[in-house]
N, CA, C and O atoms as CSV, one atom per row, in Angstrom:
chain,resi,resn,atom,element,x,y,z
A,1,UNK,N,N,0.838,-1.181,0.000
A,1,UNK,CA,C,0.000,0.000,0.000
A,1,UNK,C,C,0.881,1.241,0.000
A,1,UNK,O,O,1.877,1.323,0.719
A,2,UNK,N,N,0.475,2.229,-0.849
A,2,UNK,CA,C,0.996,3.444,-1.086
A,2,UNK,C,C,1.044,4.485,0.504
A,2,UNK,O,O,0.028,5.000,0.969
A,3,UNK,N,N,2.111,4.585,0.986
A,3,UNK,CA,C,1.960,5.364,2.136
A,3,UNK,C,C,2.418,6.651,1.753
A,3,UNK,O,O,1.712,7.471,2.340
A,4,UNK,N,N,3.537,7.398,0.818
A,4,UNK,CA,C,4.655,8.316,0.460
A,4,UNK,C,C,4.657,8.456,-1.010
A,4,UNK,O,O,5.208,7.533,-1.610
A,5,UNK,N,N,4.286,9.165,-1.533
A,5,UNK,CA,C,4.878,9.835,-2.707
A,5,UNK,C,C,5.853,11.103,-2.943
A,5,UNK,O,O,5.615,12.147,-2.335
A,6,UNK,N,N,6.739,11.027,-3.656
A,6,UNK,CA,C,7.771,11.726,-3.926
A,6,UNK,C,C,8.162,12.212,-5.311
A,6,UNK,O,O,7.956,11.397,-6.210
A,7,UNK,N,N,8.694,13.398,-5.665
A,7,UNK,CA,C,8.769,13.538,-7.165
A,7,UNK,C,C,10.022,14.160,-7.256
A,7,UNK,O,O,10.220,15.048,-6.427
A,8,UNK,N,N,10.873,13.927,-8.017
A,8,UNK,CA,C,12.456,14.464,-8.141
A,8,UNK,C,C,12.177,15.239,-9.175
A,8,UNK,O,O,11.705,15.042,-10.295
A,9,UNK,N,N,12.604,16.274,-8.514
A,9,UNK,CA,C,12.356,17.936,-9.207
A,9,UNK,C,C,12.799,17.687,-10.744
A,9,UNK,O,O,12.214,17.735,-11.826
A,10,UNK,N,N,14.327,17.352,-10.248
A,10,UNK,CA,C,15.353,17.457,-11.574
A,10,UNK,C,C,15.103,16.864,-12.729
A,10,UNK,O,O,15.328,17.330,-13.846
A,11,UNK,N,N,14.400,15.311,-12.333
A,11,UNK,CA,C,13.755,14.614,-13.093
A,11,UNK,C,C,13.020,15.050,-13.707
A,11,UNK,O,O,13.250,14.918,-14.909
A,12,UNK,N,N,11.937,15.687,-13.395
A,12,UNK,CA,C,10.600,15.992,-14.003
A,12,UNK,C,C,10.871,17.232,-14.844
A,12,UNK,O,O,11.540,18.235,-14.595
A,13,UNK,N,N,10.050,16.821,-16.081
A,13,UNK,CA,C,10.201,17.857,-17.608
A,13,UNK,C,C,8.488,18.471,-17.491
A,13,UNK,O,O,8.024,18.899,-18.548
A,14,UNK,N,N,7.798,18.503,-16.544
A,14,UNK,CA,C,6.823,18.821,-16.463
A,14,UNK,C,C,5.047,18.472,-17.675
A,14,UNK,O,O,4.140,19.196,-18.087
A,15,UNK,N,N,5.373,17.077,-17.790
A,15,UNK,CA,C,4.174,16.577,-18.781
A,15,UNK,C,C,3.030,16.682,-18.338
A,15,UNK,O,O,2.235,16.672,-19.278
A,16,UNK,N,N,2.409,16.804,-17.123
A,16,UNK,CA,C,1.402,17.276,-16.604
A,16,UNK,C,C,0.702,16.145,-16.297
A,16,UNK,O,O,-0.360,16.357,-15.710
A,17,UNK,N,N,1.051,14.717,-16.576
A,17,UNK,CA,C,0.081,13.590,-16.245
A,17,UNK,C,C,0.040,13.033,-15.530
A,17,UNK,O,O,-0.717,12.066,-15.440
A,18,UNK,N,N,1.021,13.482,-14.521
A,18,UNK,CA,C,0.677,12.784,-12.715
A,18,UNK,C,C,-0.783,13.948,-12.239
A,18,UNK,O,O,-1.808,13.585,-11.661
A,19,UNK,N,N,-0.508,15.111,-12.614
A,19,UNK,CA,C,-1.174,15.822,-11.884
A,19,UNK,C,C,-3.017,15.706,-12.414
A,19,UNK,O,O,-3.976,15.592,-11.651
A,20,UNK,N,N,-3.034,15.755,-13.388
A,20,UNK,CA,C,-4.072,14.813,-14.462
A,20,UNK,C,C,-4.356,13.900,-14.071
A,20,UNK,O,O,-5.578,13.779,-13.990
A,21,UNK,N,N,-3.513,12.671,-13.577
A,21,UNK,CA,C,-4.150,11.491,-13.110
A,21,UNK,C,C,-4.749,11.322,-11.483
A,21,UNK,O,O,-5.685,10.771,-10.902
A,22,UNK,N,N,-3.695,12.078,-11.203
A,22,UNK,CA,C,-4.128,12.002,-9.641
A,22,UNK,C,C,-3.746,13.407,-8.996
A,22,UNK,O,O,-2.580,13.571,-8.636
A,23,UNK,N,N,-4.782,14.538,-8.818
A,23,UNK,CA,C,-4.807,15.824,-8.619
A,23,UNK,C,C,-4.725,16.016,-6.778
A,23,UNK,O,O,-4.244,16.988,-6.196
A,24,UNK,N,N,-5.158,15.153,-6.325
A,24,UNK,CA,C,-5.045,15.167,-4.960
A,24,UNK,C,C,-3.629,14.805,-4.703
A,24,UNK,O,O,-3.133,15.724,-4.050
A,25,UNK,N,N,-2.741,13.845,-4.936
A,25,UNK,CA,C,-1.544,14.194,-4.435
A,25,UNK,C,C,-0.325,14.568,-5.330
A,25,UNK,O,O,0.821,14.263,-4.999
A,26,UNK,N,N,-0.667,15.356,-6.673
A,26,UNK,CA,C,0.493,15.783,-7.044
A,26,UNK,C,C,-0.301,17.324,-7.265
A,26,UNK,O,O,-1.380,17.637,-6.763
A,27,UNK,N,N,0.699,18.317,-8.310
A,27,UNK,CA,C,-0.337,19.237,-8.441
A,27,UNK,C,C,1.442,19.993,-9.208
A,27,UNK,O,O,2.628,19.666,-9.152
A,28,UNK,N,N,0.501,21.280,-9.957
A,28,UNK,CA,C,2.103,21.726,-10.835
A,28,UNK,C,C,2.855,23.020,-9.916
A,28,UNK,O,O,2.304,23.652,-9.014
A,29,UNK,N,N,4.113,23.188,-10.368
A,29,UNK,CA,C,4.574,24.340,-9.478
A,29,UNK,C,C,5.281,24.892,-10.531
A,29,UNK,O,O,6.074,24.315,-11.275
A,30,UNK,N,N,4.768,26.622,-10.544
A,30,UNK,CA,C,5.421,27.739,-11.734
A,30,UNK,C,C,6.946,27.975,-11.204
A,30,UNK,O,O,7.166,28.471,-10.099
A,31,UNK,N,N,7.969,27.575,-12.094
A,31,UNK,CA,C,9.498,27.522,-11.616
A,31,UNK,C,C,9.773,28.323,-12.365
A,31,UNK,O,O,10.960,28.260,-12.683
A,32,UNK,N,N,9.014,29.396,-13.017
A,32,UNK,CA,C,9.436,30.634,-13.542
A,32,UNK,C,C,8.902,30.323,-15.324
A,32,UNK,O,O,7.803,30.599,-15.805
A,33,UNK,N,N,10.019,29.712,-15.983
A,33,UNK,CA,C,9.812,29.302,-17.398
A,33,UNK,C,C,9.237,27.915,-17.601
A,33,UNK,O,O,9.177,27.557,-18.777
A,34,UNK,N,N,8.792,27.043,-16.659
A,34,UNK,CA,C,8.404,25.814,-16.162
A,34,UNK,C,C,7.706,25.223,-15.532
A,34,UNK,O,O,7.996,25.369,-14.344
A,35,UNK,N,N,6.598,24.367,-15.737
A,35,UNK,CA,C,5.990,24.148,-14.704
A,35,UNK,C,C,6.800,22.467,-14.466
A,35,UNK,O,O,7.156,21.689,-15.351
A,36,UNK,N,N,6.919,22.281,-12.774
A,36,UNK,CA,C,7.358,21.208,-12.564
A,36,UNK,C,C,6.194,20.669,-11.579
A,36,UNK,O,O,5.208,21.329,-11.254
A,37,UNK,N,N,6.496,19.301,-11.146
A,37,UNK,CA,C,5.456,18.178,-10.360
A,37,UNK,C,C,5.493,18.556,-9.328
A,37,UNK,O,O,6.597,19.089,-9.215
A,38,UNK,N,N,4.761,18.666,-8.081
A,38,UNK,CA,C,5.456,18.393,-6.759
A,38,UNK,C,C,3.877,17.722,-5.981
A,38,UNK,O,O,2.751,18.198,-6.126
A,39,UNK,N,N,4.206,16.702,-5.293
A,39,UNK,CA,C,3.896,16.299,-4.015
A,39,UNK,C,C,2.955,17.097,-3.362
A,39,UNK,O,O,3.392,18.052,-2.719
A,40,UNK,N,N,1.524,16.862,-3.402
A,40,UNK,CA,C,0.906,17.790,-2.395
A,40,UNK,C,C,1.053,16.937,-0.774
A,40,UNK,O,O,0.120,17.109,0.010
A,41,UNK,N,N,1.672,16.467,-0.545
A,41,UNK,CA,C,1.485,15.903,0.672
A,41,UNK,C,C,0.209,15.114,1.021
A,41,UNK,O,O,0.325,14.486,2.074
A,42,UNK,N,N,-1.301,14.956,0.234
A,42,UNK,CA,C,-2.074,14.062,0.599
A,42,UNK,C,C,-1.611,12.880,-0.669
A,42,UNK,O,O,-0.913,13.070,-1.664
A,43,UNK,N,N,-2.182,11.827,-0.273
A,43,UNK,CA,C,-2.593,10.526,-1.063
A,43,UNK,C,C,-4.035,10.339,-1.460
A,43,UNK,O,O,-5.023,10.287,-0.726
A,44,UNK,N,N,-3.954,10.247,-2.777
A,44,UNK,CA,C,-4.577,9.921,-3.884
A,44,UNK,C,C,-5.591,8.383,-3.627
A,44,UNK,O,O,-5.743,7.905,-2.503
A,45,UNK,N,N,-5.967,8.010,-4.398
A,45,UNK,CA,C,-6.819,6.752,-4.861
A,45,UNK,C,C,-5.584,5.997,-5.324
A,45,UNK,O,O,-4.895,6.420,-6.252
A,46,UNK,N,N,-5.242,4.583,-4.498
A,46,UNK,CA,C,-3.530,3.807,-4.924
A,46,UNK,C,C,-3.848,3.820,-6.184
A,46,UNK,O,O,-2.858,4.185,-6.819
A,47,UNK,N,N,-4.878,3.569,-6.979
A,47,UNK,CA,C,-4.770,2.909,-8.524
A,47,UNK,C,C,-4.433,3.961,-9.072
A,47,UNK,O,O,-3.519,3.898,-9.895
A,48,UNK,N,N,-5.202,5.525,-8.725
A,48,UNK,CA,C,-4.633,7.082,-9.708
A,48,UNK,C,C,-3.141,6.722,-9.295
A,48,UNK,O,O,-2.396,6.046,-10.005
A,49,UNK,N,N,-2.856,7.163,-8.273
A,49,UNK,CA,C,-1.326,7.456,-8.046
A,49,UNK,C,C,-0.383,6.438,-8.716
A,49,UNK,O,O,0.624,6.778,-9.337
A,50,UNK,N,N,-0.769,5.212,-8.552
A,50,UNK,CA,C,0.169,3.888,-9.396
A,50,UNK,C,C,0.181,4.401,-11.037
A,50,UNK,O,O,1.128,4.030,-11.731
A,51,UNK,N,N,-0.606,5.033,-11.481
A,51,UNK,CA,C,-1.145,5.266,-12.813
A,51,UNK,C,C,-0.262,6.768,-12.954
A,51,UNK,O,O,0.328,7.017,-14.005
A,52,UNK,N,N,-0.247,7.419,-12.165
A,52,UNK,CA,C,0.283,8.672,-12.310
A,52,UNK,C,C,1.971,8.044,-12.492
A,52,UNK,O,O,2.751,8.001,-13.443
A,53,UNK,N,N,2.013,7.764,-11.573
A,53,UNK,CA,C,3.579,7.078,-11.627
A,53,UNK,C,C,4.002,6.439,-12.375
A,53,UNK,O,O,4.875,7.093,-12.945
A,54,UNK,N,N,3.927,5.422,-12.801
A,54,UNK,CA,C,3.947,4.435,-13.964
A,54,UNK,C,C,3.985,5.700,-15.563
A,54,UNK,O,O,5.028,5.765,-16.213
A,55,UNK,N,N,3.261,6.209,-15.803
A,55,UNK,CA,C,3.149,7.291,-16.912
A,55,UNK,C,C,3.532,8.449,-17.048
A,55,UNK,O,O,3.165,9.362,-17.788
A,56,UNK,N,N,4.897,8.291,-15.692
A,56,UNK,CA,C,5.861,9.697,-15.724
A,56,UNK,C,C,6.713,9.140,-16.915
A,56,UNK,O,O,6.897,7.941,-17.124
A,57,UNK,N,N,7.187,10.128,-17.634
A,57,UNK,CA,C,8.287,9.044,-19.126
A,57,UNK,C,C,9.235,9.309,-18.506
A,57,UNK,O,O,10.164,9.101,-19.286
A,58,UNK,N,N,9.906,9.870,-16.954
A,58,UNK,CA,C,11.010,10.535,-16.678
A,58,UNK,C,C,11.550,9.522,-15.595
A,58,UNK,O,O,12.703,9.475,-15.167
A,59,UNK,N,N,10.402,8.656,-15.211
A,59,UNK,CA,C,10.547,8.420,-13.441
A,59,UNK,C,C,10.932,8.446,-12.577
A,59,UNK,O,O,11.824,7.840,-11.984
A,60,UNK,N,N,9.392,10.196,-12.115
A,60,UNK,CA,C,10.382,11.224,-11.546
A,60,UNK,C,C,9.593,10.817,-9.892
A,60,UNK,O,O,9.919,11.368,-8.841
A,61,UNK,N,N,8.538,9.755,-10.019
A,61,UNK,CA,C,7.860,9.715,-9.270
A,61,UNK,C,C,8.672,8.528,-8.298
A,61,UNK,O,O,9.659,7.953,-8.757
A,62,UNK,N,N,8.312,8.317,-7.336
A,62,UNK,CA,C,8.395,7.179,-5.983
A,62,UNK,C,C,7.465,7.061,-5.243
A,62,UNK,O,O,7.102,7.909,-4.428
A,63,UNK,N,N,6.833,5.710,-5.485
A,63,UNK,CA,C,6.048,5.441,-4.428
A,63,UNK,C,C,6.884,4.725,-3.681
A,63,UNK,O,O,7.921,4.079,-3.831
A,64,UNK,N,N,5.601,5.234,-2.214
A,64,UNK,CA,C,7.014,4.114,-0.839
A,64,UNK,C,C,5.524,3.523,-0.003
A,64,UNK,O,O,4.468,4.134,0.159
A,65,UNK,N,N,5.800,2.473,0.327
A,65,UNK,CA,C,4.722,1.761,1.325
A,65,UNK,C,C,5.534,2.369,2.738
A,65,UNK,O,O,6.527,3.072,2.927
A,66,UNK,N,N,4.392,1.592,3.716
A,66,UNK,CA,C,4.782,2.406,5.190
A,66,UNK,C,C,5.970,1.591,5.879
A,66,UNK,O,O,6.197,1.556,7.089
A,67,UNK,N,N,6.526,1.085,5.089
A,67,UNK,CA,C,7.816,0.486,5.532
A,67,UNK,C,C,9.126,0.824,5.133
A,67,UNK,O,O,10.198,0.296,5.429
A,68,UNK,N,N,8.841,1.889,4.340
A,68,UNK,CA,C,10.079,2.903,3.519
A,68,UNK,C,C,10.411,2.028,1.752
A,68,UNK,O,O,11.053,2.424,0.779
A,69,UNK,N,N,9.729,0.907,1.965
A,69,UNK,CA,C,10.020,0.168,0.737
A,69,UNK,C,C,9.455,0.674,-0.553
A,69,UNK,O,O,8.235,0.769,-0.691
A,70,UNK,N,N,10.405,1.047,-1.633
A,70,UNK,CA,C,10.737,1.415,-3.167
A,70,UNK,C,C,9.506,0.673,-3.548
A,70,UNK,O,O,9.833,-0.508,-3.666
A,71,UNK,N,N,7.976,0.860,-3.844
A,71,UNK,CA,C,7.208,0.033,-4.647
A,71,UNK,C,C,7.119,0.862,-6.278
A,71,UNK,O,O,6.562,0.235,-7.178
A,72,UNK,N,N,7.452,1.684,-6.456
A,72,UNK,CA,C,7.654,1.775,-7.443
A,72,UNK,C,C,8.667,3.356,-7.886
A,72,UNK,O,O,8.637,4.231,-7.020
A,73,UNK,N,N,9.483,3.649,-9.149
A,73,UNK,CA,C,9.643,2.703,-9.980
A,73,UNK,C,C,10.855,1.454,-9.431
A,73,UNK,O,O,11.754,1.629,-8.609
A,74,UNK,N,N,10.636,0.629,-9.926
A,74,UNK,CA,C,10.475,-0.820,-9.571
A,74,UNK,C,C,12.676,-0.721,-10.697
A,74,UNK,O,O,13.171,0.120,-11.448
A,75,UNK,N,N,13.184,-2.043,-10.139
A,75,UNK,CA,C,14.354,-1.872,-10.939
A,75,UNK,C,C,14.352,-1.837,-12.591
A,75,UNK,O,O,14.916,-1.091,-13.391
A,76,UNK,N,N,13.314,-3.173,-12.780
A,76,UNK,CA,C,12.979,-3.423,-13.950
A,76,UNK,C,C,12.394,-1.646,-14.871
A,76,UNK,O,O,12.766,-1.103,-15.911
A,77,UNK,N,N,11.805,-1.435,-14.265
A,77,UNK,CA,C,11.455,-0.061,-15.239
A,77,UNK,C,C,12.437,0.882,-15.657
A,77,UNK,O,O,12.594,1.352,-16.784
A,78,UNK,N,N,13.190,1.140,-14.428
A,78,UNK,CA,C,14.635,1.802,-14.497
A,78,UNK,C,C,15.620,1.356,-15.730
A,78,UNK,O,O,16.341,2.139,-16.348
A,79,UNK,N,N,15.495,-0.255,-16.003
A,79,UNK,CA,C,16.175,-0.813,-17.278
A,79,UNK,C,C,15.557,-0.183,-18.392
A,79,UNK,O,O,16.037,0.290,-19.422
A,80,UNK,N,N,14.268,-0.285,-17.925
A,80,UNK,CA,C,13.601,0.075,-19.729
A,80,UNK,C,C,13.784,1.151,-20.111
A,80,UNK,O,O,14.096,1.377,-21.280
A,81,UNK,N,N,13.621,2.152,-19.132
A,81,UNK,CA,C,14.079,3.828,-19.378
A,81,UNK,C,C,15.191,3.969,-19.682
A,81,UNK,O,O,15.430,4.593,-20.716
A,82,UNK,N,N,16.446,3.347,-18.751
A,82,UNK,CA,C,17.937,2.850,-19.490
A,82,UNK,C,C,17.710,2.572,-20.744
A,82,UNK,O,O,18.120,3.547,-21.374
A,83,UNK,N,N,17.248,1.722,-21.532
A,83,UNK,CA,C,17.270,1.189,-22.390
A,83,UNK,C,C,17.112,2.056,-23.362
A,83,UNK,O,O,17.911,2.160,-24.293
A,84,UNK,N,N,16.170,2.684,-23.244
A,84,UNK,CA,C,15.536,3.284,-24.147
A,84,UNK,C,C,15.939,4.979,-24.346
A,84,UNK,O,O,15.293,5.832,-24.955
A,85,UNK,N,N,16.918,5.087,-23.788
A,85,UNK,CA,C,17.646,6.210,-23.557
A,85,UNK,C,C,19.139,6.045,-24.078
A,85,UNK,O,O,19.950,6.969,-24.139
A,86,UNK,N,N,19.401,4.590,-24.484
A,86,UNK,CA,C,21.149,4.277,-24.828
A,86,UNK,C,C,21.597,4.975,-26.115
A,86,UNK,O,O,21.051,4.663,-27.173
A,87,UNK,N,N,22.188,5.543,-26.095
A,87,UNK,CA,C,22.552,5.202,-27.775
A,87,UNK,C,C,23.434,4.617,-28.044
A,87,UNK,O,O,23.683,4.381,-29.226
């Protein structure tokens, strides 16, 4: 179960579809020439937020259960984004 969401600033190119998917716990922030993700501090519906996360192309998101444990992104996804980023 989703206890923590997190969004790495640096990461995020600002696509707008965490905040789209799940408006209760993400939401956009004006960084001047940019809008970036951030964390409203509540939690979402697990399936929006899994959905928000999963459909960052950056993965800028982290979910954490209440045990501090990485449920997502997961290692395997990290490869594919590797992957798909090699030249």
């Amino acid at each position: 179960m989703i206890s923590k969401v997190e969004v790495e600033e640096a990461a995020c190119i600002g696509c707008g579809t965490c905040w789209v998917a799940c408006p209760q716990a993400f939401s956009e922030h004006d960084m001047g020439d940019d809008l970036k993700a951030v964390a409203t501090g509540a939690l979402g519906d697990q399936h929006f937020m899994r959905s928000a996360a999963e459909g960052c192309p950056t993965l800028a998101i982290s979910l954490i259960d209440e045990n501090g444990v990485m449920l997502f992104p997961t290692e395997e996804a990290r490869a594919a984004l590797r992957a798909t980023t090699d030249w």
